[in-house]
C-alpha positions in Angstrom: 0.0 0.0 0.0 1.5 3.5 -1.0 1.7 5.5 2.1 -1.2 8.0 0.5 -3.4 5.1 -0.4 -6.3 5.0 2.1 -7.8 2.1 3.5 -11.1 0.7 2.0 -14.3 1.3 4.3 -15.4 -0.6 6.6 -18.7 -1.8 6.0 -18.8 -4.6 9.2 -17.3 -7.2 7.6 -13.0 -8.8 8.3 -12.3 -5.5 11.0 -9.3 -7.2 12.0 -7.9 -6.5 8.3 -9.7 -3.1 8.2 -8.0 -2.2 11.6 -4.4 -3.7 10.9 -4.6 -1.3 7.2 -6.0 1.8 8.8 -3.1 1.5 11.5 -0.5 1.4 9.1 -1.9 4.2 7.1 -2.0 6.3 10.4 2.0 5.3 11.0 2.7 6.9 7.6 1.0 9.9 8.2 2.7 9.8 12.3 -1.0 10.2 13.8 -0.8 6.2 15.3 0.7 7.0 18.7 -2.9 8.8 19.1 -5.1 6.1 19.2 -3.3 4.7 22.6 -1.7 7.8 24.2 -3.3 10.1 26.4 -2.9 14.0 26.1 0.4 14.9 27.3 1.1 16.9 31.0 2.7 20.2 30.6 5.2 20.1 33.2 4.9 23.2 35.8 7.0 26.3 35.3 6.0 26.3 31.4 4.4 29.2 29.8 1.5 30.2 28.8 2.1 30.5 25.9 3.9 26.8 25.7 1.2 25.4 27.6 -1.2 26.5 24.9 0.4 25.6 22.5 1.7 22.5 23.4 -2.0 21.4 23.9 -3.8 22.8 21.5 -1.0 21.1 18.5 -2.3 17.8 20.8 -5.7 18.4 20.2 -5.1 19.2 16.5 -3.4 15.9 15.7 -6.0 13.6 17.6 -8.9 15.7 15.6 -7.1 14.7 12.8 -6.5 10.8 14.0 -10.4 10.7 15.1 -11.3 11.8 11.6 -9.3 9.8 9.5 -10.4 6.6 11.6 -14.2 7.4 11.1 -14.0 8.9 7.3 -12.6 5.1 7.2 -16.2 3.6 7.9 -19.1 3.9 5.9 -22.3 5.9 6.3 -24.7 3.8 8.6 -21.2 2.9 11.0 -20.0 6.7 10.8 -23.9 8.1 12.2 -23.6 5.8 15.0 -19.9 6.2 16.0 -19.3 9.8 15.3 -21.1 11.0 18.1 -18.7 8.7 20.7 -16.1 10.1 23.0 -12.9 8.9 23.2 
């Protein structure tokens, strides 16, 4: 798979294949480490201005990670999964 080649969608059927693909395409686009790492702490004595920034690029990427995982299902899975926090 060329690392711009997305995934088929997942319609329900084979989601260990599905799941296996869509984590390699996130690894080529370095998003994968979102799907098992929590937000990171901002150590104390950083500035505001670090501290914001250093969370909001976090918040950025996993939008970004969240989105490609569900533009990877289809219609009737993306209406029930879109709403779901993480």
């Amino acid at each position: 798979m060329a690392p711009a080649e997305k995934p088929r969608k997942f319609a329900g059927i084979d989601f260990k294949l599905w799941k296996q693909k869509k984590f390699f395409y996130l690894t080529t686009l370095c998003l994968q480490r979102f799907t098992s790492e929590d937000a990171p702490e901002v150590p104390d004595g950083t500035s505001d201005k670090e501290h914001f920034m250093i969370v909001e690029a976090w918040k950025h990427s996993d939008f970004f990670c969240r989105n490609y995982i569900l533009s990877g299902l289809q219609d009737d899975l993306y209406n029930v999964y879109s709403g779901t926090k993480t």
